[in-house]
MARBA-519631 format. One record per residue (C-alpha): residue number from 1; residue in three letters; y, z, x. Coordinates in nm, 3 decimals, decimal comma. Each point is the difference from the previous one (the first is absolute). Last residue first. Layout:
! MARBA-519631
{NUM; Ala; {Y; Z; X}} ...
! end
This chain:
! MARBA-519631
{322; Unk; {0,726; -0,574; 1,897}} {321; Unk; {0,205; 0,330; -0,068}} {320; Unk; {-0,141; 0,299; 0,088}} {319; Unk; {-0,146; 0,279; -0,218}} {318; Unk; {-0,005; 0,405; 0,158}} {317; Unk; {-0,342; 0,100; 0,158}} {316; Unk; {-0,205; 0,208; -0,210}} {315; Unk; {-0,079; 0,394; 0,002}} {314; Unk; {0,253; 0,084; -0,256}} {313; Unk; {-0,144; -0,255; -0,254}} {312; Unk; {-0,306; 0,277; -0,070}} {311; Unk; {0,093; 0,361; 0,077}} {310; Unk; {0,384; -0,066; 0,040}} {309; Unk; {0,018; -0,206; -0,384}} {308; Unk; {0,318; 0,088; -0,139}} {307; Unk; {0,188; 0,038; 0,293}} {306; Unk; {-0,108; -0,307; 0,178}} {305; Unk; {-0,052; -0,125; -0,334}} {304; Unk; {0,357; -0,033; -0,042}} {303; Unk; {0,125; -0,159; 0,297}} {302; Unk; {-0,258; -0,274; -0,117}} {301; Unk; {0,226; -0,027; -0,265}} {300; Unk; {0,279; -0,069; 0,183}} {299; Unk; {-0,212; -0,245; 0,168}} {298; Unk; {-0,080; -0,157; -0,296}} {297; Unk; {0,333; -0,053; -0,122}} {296; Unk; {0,163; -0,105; 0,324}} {295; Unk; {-0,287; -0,292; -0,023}} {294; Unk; {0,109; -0,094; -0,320}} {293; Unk; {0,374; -0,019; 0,151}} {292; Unk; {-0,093; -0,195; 0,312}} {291; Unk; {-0,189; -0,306; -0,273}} {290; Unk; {0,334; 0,013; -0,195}} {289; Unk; {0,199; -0,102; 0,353}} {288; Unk; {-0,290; -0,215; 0,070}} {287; Unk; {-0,039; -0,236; -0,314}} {286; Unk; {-0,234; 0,199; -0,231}} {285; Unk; {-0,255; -0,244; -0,205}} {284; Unk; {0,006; 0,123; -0,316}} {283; Unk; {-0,296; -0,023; -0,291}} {282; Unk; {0,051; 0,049; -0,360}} {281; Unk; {-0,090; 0,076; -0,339}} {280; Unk; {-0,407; 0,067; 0,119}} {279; Unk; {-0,131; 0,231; -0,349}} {278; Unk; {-0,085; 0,321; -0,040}} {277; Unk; {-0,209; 0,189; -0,300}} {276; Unk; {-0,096; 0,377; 0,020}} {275; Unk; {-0,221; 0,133; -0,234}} {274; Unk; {0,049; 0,344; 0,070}} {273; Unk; {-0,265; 0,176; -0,125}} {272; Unk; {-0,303; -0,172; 0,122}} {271; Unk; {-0,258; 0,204; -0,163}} {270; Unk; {-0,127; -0,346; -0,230}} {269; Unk; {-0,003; -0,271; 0,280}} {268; Unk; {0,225; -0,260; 0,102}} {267; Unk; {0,286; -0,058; 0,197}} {266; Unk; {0,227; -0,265; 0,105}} {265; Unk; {0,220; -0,097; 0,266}} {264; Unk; {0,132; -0,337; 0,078}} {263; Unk; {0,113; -0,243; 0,262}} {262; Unk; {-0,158; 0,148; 0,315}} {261; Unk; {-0,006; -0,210; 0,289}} {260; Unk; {0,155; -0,345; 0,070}} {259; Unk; {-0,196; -0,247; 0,196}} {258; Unk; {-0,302; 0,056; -0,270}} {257; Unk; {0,127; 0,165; -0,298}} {256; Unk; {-0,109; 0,386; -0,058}} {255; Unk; {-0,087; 0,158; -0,326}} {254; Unk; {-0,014; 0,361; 0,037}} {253; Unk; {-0,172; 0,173; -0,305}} {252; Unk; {-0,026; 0,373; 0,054}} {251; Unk; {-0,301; 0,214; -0,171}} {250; Unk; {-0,042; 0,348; -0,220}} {249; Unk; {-0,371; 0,075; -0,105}} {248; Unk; {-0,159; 0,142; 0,278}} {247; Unk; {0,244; 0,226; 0,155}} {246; Unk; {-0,137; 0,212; 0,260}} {245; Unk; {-0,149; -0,359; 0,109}} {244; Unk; {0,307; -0,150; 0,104}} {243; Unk; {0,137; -0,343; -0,120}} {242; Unk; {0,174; -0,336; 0,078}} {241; Unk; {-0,092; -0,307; -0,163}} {240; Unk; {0,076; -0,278; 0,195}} {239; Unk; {0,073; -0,331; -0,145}} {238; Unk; {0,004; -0,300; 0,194}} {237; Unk; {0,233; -0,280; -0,147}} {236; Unk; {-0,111; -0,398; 0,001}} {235; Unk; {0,305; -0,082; -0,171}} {234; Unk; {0,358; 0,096; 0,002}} {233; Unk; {0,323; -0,023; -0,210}} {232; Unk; {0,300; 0,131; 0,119}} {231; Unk; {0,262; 0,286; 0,061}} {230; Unk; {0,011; 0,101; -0,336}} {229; Unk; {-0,350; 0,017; -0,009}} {228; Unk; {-0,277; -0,217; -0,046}} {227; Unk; {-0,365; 0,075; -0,045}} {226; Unk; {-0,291; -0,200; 0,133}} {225; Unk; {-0,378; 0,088; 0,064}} {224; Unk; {-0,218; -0,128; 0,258}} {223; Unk; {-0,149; 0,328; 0,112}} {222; Unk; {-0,057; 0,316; -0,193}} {221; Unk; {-0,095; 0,352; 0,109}} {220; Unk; {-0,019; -0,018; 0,333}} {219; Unk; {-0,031; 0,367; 0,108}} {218; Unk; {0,200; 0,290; 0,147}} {217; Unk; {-0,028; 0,380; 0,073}} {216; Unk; {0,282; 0,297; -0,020}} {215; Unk; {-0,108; 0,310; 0,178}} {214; Unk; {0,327; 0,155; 0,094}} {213; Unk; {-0,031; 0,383; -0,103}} {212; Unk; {0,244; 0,164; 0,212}} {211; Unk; {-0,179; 0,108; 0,274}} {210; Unk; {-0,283; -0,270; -0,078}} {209; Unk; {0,178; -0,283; 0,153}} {208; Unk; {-0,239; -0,262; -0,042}} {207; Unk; {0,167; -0,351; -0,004}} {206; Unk; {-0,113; -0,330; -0,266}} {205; Unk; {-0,371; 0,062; 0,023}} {204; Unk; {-0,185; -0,283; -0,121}} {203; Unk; {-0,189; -0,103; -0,276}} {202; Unk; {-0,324; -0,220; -0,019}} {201; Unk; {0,018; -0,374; -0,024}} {200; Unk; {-0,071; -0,183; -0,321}} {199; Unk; {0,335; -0,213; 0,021}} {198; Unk; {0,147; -0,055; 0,319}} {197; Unk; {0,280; 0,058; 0,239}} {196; Unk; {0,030; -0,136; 0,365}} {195; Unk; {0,213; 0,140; 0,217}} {194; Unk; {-0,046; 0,314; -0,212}} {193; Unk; {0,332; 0,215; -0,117}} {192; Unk; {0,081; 0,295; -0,021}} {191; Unk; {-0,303; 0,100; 0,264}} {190; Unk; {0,032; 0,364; 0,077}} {189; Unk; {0,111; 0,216; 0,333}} {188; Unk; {-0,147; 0,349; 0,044}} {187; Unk; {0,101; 0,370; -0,084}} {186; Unk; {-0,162; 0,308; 0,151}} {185; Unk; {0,326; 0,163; 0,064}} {184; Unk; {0,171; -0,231; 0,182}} {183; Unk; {-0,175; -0,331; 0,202}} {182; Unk; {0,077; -0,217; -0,350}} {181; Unk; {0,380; 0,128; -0,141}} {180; Unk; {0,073; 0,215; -0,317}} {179; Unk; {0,293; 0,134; -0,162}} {178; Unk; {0,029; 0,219; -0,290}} {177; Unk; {0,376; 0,014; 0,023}} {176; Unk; {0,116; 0,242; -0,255}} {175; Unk; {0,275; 0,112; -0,262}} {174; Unk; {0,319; -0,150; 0,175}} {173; Unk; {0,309; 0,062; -0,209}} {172; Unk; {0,161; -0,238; -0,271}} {171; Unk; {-0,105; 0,181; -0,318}} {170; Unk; {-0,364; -0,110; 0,122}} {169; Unk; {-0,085; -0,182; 0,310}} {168; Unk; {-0,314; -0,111; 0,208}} {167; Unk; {-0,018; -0,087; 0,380}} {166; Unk; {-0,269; -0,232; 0,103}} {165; Unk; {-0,154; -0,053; 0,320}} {164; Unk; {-0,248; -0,210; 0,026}} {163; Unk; {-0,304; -0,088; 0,166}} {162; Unk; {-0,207; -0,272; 0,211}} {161; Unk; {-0,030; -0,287; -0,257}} {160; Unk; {-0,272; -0,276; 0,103}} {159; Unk; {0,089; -0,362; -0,038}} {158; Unk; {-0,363; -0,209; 0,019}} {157; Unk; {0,058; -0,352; 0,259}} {156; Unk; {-0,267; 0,021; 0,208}} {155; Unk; {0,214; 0,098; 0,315}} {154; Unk; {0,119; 0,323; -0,232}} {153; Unk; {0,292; -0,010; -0,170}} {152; Unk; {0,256; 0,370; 0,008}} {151; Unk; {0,193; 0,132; -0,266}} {150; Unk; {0,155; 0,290; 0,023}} {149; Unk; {0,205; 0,207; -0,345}} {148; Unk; {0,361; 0,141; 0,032}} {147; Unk; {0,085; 0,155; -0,328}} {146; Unk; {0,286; 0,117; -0,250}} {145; Unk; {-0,087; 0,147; -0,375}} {144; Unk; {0,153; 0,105; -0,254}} {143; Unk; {0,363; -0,204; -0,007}} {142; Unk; {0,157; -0,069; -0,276}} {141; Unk; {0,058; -0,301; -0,257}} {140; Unk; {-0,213; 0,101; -0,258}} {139; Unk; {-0,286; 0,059; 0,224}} {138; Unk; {0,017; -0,085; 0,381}} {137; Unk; {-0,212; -0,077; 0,243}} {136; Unk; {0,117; -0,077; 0,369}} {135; Unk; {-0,203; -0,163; 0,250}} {134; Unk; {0,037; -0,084; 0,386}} {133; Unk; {-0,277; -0,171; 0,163}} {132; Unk; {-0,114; 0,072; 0,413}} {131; Unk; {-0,192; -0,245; 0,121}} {130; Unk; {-0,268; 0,176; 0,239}} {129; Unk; {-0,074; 0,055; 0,367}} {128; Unk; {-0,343; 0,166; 0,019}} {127; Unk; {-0,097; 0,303; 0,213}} {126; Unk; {-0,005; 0,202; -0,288}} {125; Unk; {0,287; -0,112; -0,126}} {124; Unk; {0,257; -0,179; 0,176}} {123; Unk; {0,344; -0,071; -0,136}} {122; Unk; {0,194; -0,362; -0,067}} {121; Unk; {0,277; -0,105; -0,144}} {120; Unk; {0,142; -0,301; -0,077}} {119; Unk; {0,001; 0,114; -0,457}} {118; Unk; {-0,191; -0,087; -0,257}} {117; Unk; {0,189; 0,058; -0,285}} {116; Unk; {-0,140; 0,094; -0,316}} {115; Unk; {0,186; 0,122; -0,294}} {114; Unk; {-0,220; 0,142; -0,315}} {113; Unk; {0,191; 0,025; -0,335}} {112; Unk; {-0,074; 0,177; -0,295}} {111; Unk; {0,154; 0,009; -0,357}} {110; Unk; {-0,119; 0,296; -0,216}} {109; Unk; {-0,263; 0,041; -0,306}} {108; Unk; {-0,042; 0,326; -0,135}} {107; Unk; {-0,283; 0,248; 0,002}} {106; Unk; {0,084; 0,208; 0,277}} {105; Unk; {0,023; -0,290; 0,223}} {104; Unk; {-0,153; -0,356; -0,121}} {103; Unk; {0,070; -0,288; 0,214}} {102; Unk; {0,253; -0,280; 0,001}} {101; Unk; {0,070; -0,337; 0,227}} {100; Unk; {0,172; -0,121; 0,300}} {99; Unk; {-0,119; -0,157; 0,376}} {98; Unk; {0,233; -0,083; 0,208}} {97; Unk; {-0,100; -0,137; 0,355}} {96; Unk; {0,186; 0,020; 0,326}} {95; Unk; {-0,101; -0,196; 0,363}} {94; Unk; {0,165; 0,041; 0,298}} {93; Unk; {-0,314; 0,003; 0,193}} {92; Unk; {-0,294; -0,167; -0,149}} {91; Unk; {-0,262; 0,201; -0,181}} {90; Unk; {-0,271; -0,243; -0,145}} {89; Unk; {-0,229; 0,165; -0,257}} {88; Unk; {-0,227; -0,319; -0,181}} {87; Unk; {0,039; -0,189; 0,312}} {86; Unk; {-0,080; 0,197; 0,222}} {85; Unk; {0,327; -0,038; 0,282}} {84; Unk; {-0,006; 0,338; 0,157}} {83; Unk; {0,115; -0,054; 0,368}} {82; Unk; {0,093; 0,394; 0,030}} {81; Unk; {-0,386; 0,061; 0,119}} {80; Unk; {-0,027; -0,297; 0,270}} {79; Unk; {-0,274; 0,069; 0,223}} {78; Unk; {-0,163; 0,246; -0,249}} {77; Unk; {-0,404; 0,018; -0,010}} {76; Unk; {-0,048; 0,226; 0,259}} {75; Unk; {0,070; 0,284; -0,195}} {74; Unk; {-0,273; -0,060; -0,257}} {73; Unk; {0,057; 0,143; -0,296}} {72; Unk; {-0,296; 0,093; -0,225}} {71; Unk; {0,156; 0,080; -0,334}} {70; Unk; {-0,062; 0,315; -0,182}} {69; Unk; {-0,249; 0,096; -0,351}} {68; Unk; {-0,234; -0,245; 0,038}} {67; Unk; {-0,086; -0,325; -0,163}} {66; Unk; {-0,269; -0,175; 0,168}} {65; Unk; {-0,250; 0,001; -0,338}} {64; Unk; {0,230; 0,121; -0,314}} {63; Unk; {0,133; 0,326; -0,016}} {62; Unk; {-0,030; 0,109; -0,341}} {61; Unk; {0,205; -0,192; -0,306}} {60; Unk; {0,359; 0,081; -0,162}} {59; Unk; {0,091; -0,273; -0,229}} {58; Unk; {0,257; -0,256; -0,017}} {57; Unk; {0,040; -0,175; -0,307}} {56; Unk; {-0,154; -0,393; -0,008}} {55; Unk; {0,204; -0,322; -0,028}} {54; Unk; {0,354; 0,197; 0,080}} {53; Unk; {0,223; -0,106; -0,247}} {52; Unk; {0,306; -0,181; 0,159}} {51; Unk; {0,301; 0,168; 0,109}} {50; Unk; {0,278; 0,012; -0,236}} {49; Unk; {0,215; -0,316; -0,005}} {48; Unk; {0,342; -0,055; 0,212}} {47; Unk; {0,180; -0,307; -0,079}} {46; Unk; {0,193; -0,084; 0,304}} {45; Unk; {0,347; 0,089; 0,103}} {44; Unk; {0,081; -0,158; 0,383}} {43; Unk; {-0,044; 0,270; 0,224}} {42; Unk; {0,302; 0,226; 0,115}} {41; Unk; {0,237; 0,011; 0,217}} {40; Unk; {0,204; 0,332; 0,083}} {39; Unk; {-0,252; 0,087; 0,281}} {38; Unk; {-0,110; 0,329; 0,054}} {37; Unk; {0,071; 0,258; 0,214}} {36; Unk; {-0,250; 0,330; 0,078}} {35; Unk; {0,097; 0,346; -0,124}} {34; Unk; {-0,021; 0,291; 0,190}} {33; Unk; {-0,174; 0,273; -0,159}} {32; Unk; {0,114; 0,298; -0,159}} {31; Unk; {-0,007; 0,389; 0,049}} {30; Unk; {0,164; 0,022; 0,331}} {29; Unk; {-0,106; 0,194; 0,283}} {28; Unk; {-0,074; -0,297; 0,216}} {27; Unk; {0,327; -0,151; -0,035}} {26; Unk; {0,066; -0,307; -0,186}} {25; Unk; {0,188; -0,328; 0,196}} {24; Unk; {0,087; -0,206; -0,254}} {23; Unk; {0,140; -0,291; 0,054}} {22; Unk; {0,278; -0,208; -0,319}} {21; Unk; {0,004; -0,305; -0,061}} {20; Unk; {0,062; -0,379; 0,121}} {19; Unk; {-0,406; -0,095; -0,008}} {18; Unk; {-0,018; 0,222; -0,326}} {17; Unk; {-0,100; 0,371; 0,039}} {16; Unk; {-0,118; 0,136; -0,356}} {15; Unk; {0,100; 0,395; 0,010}} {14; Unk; {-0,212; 0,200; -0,219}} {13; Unk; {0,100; 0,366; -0,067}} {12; Unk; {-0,385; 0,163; -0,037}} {11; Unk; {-0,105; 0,125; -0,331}} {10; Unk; {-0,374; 0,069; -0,088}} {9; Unk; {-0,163; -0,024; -0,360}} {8; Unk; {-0,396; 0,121; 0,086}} {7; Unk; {-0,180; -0,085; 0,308}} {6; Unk; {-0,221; -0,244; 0,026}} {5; Unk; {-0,169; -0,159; 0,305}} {4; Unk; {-0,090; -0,346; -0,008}} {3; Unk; {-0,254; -0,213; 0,128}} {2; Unk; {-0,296; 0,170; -0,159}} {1; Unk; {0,017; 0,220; -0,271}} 
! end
């Protein structure tokens, strides 16, 4: 399913860094992930309400005129990749969100939270210097899954992912890290997000990393909607629906507020089997001292995929700071 890979009941000792806590510094041979900090505040309690009914269901249809399978990407077209300031997916430095919710595993309903930070790094891919995001995903309050994904915007404005590398737990060990970067085996760069999004337009390829089976897509699916979540209220949302053709019937719901990103996940679709539901609860803006430990995280995961990962993230050039 796209935009999340499950694995089933995992257990990973989770440490949440404050601005006075504790560093971790985890060594490559570990099991578990470094965690990120977070921010003791939190937003301001709103009424949350489930996400509004989608006015049509989404359906799988054939490749519609100028849709094709990859993204062209045109090289020259980055002066300033790591400036990525789209206003439906801006990435600015220093910058956490929370997003929390459920999802079906096994056939039972369990908590979820997603934790975002995008961190002052960057790292070039494929001859393109990208933003380099920090997630962590847990379920029932631990840790399955820790990633570093690239972003990169384009001198017309579309945000284009470059890879991932994600490293999945269960019982608290490492399980895999089905990683995948543009310029490594056959994979290429996707749109996540167009500079200009509309309605009626045909899909587009959101990364191809065919190694390990990456082939989510992307649409408008809605514009002009509003939904409010315990962050805020918003109008005018874009909602993408997020898909793959190898399975037809099972479709993501991102609802994303103009200025501040995605505010909700939803799903629809009769094969999609987890039903996961998320919701924005709240966004940090790390002063530097918390902003120096997120970036300690992700370069301790990085550490990581250097062992992980030789054949693909082994032949990349260590992140800098900006």
């Amino acid at each position: 399913m796209p935009a999340h890979r499950m694995i089933s009941a995992a257990a990973v000792s989770l440490c949440i860094l404050f601005t006075s806590g504790c560093a971790a510094g985890i060594s490559p041979s570990s099991g578990s992930a470094p965690p990120v900090p977070t921010s003791t505040s939190t937003a301001a309690p709103r009424s949350s309400v489930p996400a509004p009914t989608a006015s049509a269901t989404p359906r799988a249809t054939p490749p519609a005129t100028g849709e094709s399978l990859t993204e062209t990407f045109d090289y020259g077209n980055f002066a300033d990749p790591i400036a990525i300031v789209n206003r439906w997916l801006p990435l600015v430095p220093g910058t956490q969100r929370v997003l929390e919710g459920s999802a079906t595993v096994d056939g039972k309903r369990i908590k979820r939270k997603v934790v975002i930070t995008t961190t002052d790094l960057t790292k070039v891919i494929d001859g393109i210097r990208t933003v380099v995001n920090y997630e962590l995903d847990y379920d029932s309050g631990e840790l399955v899954e820790a990633e570093l994904a690239f972003f990169a915007q384009d001198d017309d404005g579309a945000v284009w992912l470059l890879g991932e590398y994600p490293e999945e737990y269960e019982d608290g060990e490492f399980v895999e890290a089905p990683s995948w970067l543009a310029g490594s085996e056959d994979a290429k760069a996707g749109i996540m997000m167009r500079s200009e999004p509309a309605p009626a337009t045909p899909s587009y390829s959101e990364g191809w990393g065919p190694k390990v089976g990456w082939t989510d897509r992307g649409r408008v699916f809605e514009t002009g909607s509003e939904t409010c979540v315990p962050f805020g209220c918003y109008k005018g949302v874009l909602v993408i629906d997020e898909f793959n053709r190898d399975e037809p019937d099972a479709h993501q719901l991102k609802y994303y507020a103009s200025g501040v990103g995605n505010v909700r996940v939803g799903w629809a679709g009769a094969k999609e089997e987890q039903q996961e539901t998320l919701q924005l609860v709240k966004v940090v803006h790390f002063a530097p001292d918390a902003l120096a430990k997120a970036r300690a995280a992700a370069l301790a995961l990085e550490r990581h995929a250097y062992v992980r990962s030789k054949a693909v993230y082994g032949k990349t050039e260590p992140a800098q700071q900006r």
